[in-house]
N, C-alpha and C positions, 0 to 999 in steps of 0.2 A: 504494500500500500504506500501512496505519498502522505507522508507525514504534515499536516496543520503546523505543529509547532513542535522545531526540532529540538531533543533533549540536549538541555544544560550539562557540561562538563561540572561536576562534583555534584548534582543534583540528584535524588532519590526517586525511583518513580516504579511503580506495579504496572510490571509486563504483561501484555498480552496477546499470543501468536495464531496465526491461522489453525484452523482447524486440521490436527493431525501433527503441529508442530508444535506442541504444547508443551514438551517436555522442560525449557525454561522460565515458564510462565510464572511469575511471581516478584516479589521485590529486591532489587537491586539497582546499583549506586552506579553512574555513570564515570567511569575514567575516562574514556577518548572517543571522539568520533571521527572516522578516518571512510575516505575513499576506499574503495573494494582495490585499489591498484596498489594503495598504501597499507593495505591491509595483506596484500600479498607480497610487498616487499618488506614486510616486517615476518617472511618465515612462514605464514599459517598457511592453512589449508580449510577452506570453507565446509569440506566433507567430513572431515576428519572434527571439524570445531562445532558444526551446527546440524548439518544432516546424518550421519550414524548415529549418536545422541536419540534424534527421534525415531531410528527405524528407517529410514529412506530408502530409496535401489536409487541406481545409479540413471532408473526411466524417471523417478521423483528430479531428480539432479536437472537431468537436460529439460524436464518443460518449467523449471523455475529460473533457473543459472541466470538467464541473460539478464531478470529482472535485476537480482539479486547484483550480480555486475553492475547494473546502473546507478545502485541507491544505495546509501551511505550503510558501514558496518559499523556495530556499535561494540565498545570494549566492557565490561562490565565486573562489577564484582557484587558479593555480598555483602551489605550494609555492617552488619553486628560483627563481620571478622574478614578485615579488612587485610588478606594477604594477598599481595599479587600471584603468587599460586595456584592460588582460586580461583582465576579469571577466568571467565564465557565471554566468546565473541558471536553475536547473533547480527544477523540481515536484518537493517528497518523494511525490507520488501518483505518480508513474510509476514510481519506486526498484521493483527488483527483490526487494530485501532492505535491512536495516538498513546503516548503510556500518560499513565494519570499520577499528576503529580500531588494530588492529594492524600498524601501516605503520613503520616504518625509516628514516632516512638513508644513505645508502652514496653514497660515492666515488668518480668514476672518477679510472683515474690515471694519468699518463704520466711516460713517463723522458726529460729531459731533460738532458745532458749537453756540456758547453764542452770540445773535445778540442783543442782549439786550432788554429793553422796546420795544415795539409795540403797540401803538395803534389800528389799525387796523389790524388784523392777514391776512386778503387777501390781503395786499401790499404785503405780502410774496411770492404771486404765480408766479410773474416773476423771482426771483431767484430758483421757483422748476424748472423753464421750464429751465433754463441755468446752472443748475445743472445736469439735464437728460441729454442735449444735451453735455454738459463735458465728462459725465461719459460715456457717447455712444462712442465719437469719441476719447477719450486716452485708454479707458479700454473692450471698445466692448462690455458691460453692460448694461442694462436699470434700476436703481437702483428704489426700493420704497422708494420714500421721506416722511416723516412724518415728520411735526411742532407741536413740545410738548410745554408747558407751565414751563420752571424751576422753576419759583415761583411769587408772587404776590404783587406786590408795591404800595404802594398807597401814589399819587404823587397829589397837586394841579393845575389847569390848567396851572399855573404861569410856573410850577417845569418841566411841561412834556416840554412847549411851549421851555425853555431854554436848554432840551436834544437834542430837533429840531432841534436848533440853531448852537449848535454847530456841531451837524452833518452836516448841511449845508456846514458849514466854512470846517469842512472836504471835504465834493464832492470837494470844491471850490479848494482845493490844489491840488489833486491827479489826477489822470486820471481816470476816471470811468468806465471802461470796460461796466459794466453792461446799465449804464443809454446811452449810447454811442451806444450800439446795440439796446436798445428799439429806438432810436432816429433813427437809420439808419431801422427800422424794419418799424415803423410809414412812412415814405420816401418810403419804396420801396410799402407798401402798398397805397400810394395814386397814385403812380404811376402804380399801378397795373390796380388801380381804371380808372383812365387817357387813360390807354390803352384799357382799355375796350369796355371806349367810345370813343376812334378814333375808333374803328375794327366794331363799331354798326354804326358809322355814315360812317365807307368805306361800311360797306356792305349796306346802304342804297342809297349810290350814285351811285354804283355798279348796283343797279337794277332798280335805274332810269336810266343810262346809257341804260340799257338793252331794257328799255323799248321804249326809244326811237331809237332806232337803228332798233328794231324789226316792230316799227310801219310804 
């Protein structure tokens, strides 16, 4: 295709290729825009750089070439890892459309957190479960939590018992979110339990009732 408006050298833009040459298709960073003759005196080979990549035969070859010859080749890289290594040189004759230069940075992101010592690593399971439920209702996420080991201490009973301690003295200051929902969680679940058995002993009276009214 002829290009509207030709890519910016250092500019960022989401590619997108003719049908069947789609293999490129995604965002990257413009390095150079070069002539198909300066494109072949810098070494490459267009078969080898754009067409095997997608699958081509060498009949795909000869009914594109001559376009491809005509109209500017593009040098390209990956945005996020920027090594000349990595370079793709693609035909703006193939481009499906203009590239769109309305492209973004975004983040991804993880939590990383130092909870110190642990004894037992399954007392951790109730901060994954109030982890997911965080991450669900502020971020609309279901995240994969994983509990690594940073490193390995080797403490006497005495040494662990007085980390205890003073966490303890910790809970005892602050407000505890955490231990505070286990607490109300334990609570709704004996009540849960409670109602269960009012609903077995209504429906039990229920069909004595029945039965006597019927007899």
């Amino acid at each position: 295709m002829t290009m509207l408006i030709k890519p910016v050298v250092g500019e960022i833009y989401n590619f997108k290729f003719q049908q069947g040459y789609e293999y490129f298709n995604g965002v990257h960073k413009v390095v150079k825009v070069m002539t198909y003759e300066e494109y072949v005196n810098d070494g490459h080979n267009i078969v080898t750089d754009f067409y095997e990549p997608n699958g081509k035969t060498e009949a795909d070859v000869a009914s594109t070439i001559d376009g491809v010859i005509a109209n500017d080749i593009l040098k390209l890289i990956e945005p996020s890892i920027e090594d000349i290594e990595r370079v793709i040189y693609v035909p703006t004759f193939l481009l499906e459309e203009t590239p769109d230069y309305n492209v973004s940075k975004y983040h991804k992101f993880g939590i990383v957190a130092n909870v110190g010592i642990i004894g037992d690593p399954d007392n951790l399971g109730f901060m994954k479960r109030n982890l997911i439920e965080a991450c669900e209702s502020a971020l609309g996420i279901t995240p994969d939590i994983s509990f690594v080991t940073l490193e390995e201490k080797w403490l006497t009973d005495e040494q662990y018992q007085e980390i205890l301690a003073e966490r303890d003295q910790s809970k005892m200051k602050n407000y505890n979110y955490y231990r505070e929902n286990l607490r109300l969680q334990k609570q709704i679940s004996q009540a849960n339990t409670k109602l269960n058995e009012y609903e077995r002993v209504i429906v039990k009276l229920q069909q004595q009732i029945d039965a006597l009214t019927t007899s």
